[in-house]
N, C-alpha and C positions, 0 to 999 in steps of 0.2 A: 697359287694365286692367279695364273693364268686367266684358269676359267673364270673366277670371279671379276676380275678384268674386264670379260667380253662379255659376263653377264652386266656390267654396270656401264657400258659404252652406250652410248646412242647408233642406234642402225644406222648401218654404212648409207643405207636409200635415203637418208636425209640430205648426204649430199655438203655438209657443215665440213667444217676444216677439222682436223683432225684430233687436232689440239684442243677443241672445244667436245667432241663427243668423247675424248679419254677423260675428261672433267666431272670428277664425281667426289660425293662427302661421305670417308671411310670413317670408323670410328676406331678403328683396330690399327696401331702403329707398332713399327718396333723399335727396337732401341738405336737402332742408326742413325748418329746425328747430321744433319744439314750442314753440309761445311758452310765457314762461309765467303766463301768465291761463289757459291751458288746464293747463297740471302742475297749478298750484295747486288747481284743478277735481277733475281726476282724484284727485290726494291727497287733496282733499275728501272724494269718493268711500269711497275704502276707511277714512279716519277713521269713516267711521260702522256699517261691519261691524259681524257680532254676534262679541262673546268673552266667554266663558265669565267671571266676575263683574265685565265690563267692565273688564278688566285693558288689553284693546287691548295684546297683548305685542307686536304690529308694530314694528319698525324700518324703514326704509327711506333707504338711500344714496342720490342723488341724482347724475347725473356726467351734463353736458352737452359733448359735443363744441367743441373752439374756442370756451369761453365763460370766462370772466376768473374768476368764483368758482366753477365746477363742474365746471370743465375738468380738472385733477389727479385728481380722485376717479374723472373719466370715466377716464381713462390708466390708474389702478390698478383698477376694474374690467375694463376690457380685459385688463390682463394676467393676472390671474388664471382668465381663461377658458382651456380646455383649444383646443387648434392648429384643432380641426374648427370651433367655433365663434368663433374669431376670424376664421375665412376669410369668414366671412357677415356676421357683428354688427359690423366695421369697417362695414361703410355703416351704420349705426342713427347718427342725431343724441343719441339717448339712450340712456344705460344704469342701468341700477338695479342695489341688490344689497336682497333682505328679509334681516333677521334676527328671532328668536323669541327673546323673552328666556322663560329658563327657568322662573322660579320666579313664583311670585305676590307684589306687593307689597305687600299687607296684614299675610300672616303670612309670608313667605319659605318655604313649600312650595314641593313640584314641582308645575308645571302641565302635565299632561299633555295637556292639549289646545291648548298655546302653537301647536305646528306646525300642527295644524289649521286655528286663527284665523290666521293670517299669509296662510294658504292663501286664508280667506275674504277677508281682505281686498286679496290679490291678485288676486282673479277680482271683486273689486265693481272695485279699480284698472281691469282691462283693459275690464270692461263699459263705464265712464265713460267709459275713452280712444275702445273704435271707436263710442258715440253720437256723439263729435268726429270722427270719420274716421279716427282714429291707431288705428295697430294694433301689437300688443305680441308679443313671444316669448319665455315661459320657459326656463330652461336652468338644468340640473342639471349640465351639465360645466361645473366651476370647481373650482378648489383653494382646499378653505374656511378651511383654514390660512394659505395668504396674503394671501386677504383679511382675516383676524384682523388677520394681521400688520400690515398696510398701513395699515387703518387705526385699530387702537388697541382691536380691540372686545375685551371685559374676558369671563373664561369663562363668566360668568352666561349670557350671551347666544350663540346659533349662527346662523352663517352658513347661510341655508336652499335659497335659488336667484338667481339673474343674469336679469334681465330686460332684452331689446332692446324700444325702442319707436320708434317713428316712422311716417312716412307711405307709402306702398306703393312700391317701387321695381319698374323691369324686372326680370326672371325671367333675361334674356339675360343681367344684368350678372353673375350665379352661377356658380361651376365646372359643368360639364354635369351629374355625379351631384346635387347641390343642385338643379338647375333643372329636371333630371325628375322631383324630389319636390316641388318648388313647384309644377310642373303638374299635377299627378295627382290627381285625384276622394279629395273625405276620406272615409273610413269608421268609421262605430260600432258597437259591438255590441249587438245585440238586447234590451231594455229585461229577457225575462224569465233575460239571463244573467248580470244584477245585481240585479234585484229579485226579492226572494225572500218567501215564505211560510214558509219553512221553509229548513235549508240547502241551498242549490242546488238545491230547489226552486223552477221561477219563476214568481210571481206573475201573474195571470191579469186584462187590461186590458178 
C-alpha cells in the first residue's frame, strides 16, 4: 500500500503541509474499524472550523458498521447511496451523512454560506482523519430525500453529501473500472485557471 501512498500524494515541490498532500479519496477500505478516541478527535476537528457568525450550521450523522448504537444509521446511510457507490462504500467501517442547517439562529435569516461552512468543516474533518492514517471519500451520489426520510431531518435543514471513511484497503478487492481509477496518477489544474486577477484572468506567482 506503500507505493500507492506515494502514487496518490501531492509532490513534495508543492511545498503544502503535509497533512494536506497525504489527503486523497480511496475507495478500497478494509475491515478495521475507527475506534472511537479517534471519531471523537476527528469531530473535534471540524467542530472548530470557521462559519460565518459562528453559527457552526454542521450536522453530521454518524453510522458505524456492526456497532450496537451506530449500526442502523450506518444501514440507512448505505441505502441511500445511489448502486455505483454502494459497490465500493460497502467495505468503509464508517459512513457519515453532513447536513447545513439553512437559516441563522439568532435572527432566522437565510444563511447563505451554511453550504459553504459544512464544506469547511468537512475538509478540517478529513485533514484530522489522514493526520490518524484514516482516510475519507465524499460522495454526492445519495438520495437526499431519503435520507430526510430515514432519519427524521426537519426542512430547516439539507442533506449535503455521504462520506466513506476508513483505513486503506487493496485496490484488487474493487470492480476492474474502480481499480483502474484507484491506480491512476491524481491530477490538478494549474493554480492560474483558478486564481485570477481579473475574470479569468490568471494571476501571476
Amino acid at each position: 500500500m506503500a507505493d500507492l501512498e506515494q502514487l496518490k500524494h501531492a509532490p513534495a515541490s508543492t511545498g503544502i503541509l503535509d497533512v494536506i498532500a497525504k489527503r486523497w479519496s480511496p475507495r478500497a477500505f478494509t475491515s478495521q474499524q475507527v475506534s472511537k478516541e479517534d471519531l471523537r478527535t476527528i469531530f473535534t476537528a471540524a467542530e472548530w472550523a470557521a462559519s460565518s457568525f459562528n453559527e457552526q450550521p454542521w450536522r453530521f450523522i454518524l453510522g458505524i458498521r456492526d456497532d450496537e448504537q451506530h449500526g442502523e444509521a450506518y444501514n440507512k446511510i448505505f441505502d441511500a447511496l445511489v448502486e455505483s457507490n454502494q459497490q465500493w462504500a460497502k467495505s468503509a467501517p464508517v459512513l457519515i451523512a453532513t447536513i447545513a442547517k439553512k437559516t441563522f439562529s439568532h435572527n432566522g435569516t437565510p444563511n447563505r454560506v451554511a453550504q459553504h461552512d459544512v464544506g469547511a468543516a468537512s475538509a478540517t474533518m478529513c485533514l484530522q482523519a489522514i493526520a490518524l492514517g484514516i482516510h475519507t471519500h465524499g460522495m454526492a451520489g445519495f438520495d437526499p430525500e431519503a435520507l430526510r426520510a430515514s432519519f427524521g431531518i426537519p426542512s430547516n435543514f439539507e442533506p449535503m453529501a455521504c462520506w466513506a471513511m476508513g483505513y486503506l484497503g487493496n485496490p484488487d478487492t474493487l470492480p476492474e473500472h474502480l481499480k483502474e481509477q484507484e491506480l491512476a496518477p491524481r491530477t490538478r489544474k494549474n493554480l492560474d485557471e483558478f486564481v485570477f486577477t481579473d475574470w479569468e484572468t490568471g494571476a501571476e506567482f
